[in-house]
C-alpha positions as CSV (number, residue, x, y, z in Angstrom):
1,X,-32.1,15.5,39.2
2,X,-30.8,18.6,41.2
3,X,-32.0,18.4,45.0
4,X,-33.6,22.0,44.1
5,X,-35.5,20.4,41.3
6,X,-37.1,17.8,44.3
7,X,-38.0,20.4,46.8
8,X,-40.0,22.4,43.8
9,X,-41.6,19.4,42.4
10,X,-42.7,18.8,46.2
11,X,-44.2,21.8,46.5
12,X,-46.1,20.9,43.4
13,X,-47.3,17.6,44.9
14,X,-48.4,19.8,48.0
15,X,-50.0,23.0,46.5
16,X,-52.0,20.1,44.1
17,X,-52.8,17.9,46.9
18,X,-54.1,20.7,49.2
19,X,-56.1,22.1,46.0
20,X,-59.1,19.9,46.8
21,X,-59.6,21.5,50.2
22,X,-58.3,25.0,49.6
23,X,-59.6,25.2,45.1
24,X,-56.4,26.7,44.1
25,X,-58.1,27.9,40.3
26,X,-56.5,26.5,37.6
27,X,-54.7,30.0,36.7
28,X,-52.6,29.6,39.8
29,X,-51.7,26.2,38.9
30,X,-51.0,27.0,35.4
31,X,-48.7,29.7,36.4
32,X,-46.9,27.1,38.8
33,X,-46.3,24.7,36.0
34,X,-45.1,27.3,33.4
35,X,-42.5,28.4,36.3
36,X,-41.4,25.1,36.9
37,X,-41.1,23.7,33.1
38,X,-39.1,27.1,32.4
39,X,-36.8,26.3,35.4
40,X,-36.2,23.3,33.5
41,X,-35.6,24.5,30.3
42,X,-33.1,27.4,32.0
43,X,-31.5,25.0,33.9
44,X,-30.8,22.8,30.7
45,X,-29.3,25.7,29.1
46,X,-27.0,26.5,31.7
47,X,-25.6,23.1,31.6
48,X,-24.8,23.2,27.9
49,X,-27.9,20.3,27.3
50,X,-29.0,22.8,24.5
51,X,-31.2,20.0,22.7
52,X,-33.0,19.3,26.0
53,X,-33.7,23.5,26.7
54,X,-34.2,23.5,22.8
55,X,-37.2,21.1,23.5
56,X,-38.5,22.2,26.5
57,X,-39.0,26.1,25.0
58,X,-40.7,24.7,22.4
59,X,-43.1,22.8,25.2
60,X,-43.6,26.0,26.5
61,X,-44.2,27.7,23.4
62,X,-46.8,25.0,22.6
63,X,-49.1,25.5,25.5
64,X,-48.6,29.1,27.0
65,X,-48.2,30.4,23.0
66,X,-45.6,32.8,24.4
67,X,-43.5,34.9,21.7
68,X,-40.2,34.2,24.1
69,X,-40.2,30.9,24.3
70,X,-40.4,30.7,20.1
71,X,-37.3,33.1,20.1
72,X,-35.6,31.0,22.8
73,X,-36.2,27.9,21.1
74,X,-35.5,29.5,17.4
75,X,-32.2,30.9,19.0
76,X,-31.2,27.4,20.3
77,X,-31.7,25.5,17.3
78,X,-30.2,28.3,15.4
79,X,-27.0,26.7,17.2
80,X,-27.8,23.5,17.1
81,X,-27.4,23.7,13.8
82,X,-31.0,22.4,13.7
83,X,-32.6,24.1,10.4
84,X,-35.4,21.9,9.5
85,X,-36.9,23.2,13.1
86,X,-35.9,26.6,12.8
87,X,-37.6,26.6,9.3
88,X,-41.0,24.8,10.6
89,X,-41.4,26.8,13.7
90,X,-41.0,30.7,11.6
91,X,-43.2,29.3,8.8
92,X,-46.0,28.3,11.3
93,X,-45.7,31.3,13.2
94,X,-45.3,34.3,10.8
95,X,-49.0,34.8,10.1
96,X,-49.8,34.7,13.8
97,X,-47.0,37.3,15.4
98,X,-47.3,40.4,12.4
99,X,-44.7,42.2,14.9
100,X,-42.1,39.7,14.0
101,X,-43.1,38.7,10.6
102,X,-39.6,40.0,9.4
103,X,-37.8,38.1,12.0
104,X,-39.2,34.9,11.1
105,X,-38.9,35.2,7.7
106,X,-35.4,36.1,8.1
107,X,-34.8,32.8,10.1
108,X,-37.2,30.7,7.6
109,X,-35.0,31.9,4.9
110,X,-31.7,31.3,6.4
111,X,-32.2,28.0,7.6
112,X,-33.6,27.0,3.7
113,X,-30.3,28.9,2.5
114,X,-28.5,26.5,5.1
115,X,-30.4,23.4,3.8
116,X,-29.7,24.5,0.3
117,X,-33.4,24.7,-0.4
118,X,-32.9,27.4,-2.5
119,X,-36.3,28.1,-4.1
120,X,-37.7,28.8,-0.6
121,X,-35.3,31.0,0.1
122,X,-35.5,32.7,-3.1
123,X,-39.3,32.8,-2.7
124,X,-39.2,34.4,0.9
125,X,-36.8,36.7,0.7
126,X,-38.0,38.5,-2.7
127,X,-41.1,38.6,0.1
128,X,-38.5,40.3,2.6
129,X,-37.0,43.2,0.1
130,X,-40.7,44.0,-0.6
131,X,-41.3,44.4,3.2
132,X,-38.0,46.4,3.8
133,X,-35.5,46.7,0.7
134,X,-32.7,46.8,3.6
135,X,-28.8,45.6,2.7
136,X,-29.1,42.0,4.7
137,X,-32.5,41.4,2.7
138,X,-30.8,42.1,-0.7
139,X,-28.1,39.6,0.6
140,X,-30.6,36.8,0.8
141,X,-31.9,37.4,-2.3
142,X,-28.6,37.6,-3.7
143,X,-27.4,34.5,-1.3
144,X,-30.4,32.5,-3.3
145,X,-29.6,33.0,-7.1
146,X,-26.1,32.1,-6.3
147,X,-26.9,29.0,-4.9
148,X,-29.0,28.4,-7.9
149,X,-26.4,29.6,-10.2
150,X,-28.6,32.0,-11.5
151,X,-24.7,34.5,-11.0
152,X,-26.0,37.4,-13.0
153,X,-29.4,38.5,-11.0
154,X,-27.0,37.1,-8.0
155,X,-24.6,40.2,-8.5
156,X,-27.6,42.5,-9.5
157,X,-28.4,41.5,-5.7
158,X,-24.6,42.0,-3.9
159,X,-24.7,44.8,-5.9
160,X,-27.8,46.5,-4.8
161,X,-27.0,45.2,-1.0
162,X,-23.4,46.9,-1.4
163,X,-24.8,50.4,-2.4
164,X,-27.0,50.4,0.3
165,X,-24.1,50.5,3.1
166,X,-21.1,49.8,1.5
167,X,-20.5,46.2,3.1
168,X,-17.3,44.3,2.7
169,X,-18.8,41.1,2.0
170,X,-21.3,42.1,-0.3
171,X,-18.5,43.5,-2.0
172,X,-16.0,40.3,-2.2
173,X,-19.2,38.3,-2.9
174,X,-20.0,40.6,-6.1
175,X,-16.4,40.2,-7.2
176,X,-16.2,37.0,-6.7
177,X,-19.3,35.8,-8.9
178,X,-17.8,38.7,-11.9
179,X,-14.2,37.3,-11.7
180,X,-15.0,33.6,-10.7
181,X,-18.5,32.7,-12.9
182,X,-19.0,35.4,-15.5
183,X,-15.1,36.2,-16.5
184,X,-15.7,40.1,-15.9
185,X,-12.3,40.3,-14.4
186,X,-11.6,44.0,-14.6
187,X,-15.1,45.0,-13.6
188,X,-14.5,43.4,-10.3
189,X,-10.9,44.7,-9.7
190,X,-12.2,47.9,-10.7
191,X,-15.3,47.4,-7.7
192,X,-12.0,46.9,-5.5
193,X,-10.1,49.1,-6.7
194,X,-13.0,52.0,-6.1
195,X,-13.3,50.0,-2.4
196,X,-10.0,50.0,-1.7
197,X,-9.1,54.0,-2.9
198,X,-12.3,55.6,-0.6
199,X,-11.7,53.2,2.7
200,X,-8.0,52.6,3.2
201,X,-7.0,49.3,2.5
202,X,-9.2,46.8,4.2
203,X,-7.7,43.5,4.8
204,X,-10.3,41.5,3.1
205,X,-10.4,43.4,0.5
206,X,-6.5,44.3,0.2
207,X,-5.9,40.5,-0.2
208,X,-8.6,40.0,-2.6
209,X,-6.9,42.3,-4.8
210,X,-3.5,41.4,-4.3
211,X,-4.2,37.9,-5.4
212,X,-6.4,39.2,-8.7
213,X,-3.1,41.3,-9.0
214,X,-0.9,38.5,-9.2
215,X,-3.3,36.2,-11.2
216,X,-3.2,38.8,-14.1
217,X,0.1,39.7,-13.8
218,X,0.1,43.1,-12.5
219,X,3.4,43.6,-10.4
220,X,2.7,46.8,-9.8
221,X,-0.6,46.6,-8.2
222,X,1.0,43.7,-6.2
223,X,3.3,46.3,-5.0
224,X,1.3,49.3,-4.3
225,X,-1.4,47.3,-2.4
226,X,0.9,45.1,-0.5
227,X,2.8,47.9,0.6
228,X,-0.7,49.7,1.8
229,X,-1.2,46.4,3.8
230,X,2.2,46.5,5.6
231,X,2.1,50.2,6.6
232,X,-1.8,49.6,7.9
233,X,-1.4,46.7,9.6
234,X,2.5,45.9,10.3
235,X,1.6,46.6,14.0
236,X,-1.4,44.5,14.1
């Protein structure tokens, strides 16, 4: 234990020993305890013991009923790749903070997406796009019928996602399931091909094309794009 950690915990011993004679209220000791536990969990952190801090938050959270020490401990489980918590903790909460009812859900539904529990997802964030039809929301939605292989509402989803702000991966994505799982193989080139012609060659979506190119035997897309790559990105 850090010699820091001893000289605050005997100042607690003090301040509760000297309570009988001076009747320190219980706020004051309350406050003192929520300091110290949080020093803990900080202190946990910054030593890379993100389990630990995950646990102590969630201590915190439990008693003082704090919104930061949810996020904190959402956020750390989030890395710790620990998605059965993450999924518990914004279920149970997102009836009691209505200001973060579509941050929860957006954590409840990723962690189900991450556990492949895809009917939850499915069910929550159809909940989401009705709360704010934004271009992440659609994803999730879209994320959820793919997983259960439901491919055509999946690209009604990345499509609807994509219009909303033209976003490269909702774009692959949506190729990807009409080339890959429904065999619509020009109707995705073409979704490239529009991509590509209105935003310069991206990468991604170069490469995508070049290989669809050279899958169906089109030299001459394999040219013009692949040359579009090496002038954009010879220096890079």
């Amino acid at each position: 234990m850090p010699s820091y950690y001893k000289i605050i915990l005997s100042f607690i011993i003090i301040v509760s020993f000297t309570s009988c004679i001076k009747q320190i209220n219980y706020s004051k000791q309350d406050y003192l305890k929520e300091n110290i536990i949080l020093s803990m969990a900080i202190d946990y952190e910054f030593n890379k013991n993100y389990e630990n801090s995950a646990n102590v938050y969630e201590q915190l959270f439990t008693k003082f009923h704090r919104f930061e020490y949810l996020h904190k401990c959402l956020t750390l489980n989030m890395y710790l790749n620990n998605y059965e918590k993450v999924k518990e903790l914004s279920f149970n909460n997102i009836d009691i903070y209505e200001s973060k009812e579509e941050y929860l859900m957006k954590n409840y539904t990723f962690a189900s997406i991450r556990l492949k529990q895809y009917n939850d997802s499915l069910d929550m964030s159809l909940q989401l796009v009705d709360l704010n039809n934004s271009s992440n929301n659609y994803l999730f939605v879209a994320d959820s019928y793919y997983g259960l292989k439901k491919y055509n509402l999946s690209t009604k989803y990345y499509e609807k996602a994509y219009l909303k702000d033209n976003n490269v991966k909702s774009l692959l994505n949506l190729s990807l399931i009409l080339y890959g799982k429904l065999n619509k193989k020009k109707e995705a080139i073409t979704y490239l091909e529009t991509y590509n012609d209105n935003h310069n060659c991206n990468r991604k979506v170069c490469a995508t094309l070049v290989k669809y190119y050279q899958e169906s035997q089109n030299i001459d897309g394999v040219i013009k794009i692949s040359t579009e790559m090496l002038d954009k990105y010879k220096n890079t």
